[in-house]
N, C-alpha and C positions, 0 to 999 in steps of 0.2 A: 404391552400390547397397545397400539394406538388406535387413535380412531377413528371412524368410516368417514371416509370423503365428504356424506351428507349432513352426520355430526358437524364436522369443521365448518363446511357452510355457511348451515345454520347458527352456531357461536358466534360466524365473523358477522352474521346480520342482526344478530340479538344485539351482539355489542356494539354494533353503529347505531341501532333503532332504540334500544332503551332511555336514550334519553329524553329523544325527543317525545316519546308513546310515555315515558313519565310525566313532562310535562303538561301532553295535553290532559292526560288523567288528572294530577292536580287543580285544573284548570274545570274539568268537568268534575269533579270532586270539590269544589270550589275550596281549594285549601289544604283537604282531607288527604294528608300524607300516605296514612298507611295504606287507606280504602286504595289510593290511588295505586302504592305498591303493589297493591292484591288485584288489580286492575290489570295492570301491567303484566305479572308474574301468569294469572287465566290468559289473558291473549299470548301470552310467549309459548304457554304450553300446549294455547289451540293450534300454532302457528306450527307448533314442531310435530303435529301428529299430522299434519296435512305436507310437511315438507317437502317429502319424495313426489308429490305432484304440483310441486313451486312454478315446474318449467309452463302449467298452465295457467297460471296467472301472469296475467301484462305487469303489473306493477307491487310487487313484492311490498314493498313499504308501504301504500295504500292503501293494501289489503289490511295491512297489520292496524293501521287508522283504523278501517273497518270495522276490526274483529275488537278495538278496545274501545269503540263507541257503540257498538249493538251489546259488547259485556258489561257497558256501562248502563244502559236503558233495559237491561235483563235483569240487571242487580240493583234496580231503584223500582223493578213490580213486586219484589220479593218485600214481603212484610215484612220483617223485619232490618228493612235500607231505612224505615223510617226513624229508627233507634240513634240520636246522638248522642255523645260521649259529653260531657260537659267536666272542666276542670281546666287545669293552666294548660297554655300551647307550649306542644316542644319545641327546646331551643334552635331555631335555626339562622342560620347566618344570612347577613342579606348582601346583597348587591354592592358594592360600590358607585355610586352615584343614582341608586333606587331608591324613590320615596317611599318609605315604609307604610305613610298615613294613603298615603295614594293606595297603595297594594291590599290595602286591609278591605278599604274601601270598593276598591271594584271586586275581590274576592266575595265581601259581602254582598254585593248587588247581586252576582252572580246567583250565588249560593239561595237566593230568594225568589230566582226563577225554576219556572218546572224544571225537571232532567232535560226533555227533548227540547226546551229553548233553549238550555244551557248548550245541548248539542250541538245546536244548529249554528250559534254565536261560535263555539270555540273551535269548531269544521271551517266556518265560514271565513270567520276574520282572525282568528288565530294559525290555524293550518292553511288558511288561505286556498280553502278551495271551492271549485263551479259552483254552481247550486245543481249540476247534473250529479256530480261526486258525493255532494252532502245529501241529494236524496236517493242514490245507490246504496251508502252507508249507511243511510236509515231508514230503506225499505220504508219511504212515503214518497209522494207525487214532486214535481218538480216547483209544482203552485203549493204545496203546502209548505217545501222549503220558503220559498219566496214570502208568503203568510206570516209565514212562525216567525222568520229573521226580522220583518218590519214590527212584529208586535210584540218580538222579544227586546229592540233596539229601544222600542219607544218604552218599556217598563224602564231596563236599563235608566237610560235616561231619567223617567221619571224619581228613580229608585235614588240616584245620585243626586240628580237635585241640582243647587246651587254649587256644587263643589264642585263639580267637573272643570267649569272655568278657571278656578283659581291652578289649579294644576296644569294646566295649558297652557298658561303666558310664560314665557321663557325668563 
């Protein structure tokens, strides 16, 4: 028995969008693989009980940004998001031609901002989107976007320090 036309669908967009909604989870998980998995896996399974009403939404993928950044700031009110796991990192492969000291490093920055600044960063200049998009996904004002992003950039910054430039010169 095969199956329903909305199943397939849905599969073929799960499998185009997982990577990139893994990503930014990582990124808003500053790091945090599995959180990130589990990130990922909630908004796939929000995404698939709303499917049969997909044709109203404008932009299917955006939505899915959406629903894994408000799952993301719904699971960092939740007492126990403040619980880390401490012990060796799992082994993962890196990049070829990726600094690894560089990567630790802005993960850490990262990971030392609130959630909704980390939001606002990994919306903004990671997924590259408006500051009209990034405060639709997070249900705040279009000024509080614009707010957060300056005084998340300027921690950043402050967070990184002296090192940012040595990573910069080619």
């Amino acid at each position: 028995m095969g199956r329903s036309p909305r199943a397939e669908e849905f599969i073929e967009f799960a499998s185009g969008r997982a990577g990139q909604l893994f990503r930014s989870a990582c990124l808003l998980t500053s790091g945090d693989t599995h959180l990130a998995e589990d990130l990922v896996q909630e908004t796939l399974g929000r995404m698939y009980t709303l499917w049969g009403r997909v044709a109203t939404i404008d932009n299917p993928a955006a939505y899915a940004q959406t629903v894994l950044v408000r799952t993301f700031l719904t699971h960092r009110r939740r007492r126990s998001a403040t619980e880390r796991p401490l012990g060796e990192l799992p082994d993962q492969a890196t990049a070829t031609g990726a600094d690894p000291a560089l990567r630790v490093a802005l993960l850490d920055a990262l990971g030392r901002l609130s959630p909704k600044d980390r939001a606002v960063i990994v919306l903004r200049y990671w997924e590259d989107r408006s500051i009209e998009e990034t405060a639709d996904a997070m249900n705040v004002s279009s000024a509080a976007v614009r707010t957060r992003s300056v005084r998340a950039l300027a921690k950043l910054r402050e967070r990184l320090g002296g090192s940012l430039p040595e990573y910069a010169s080619p």
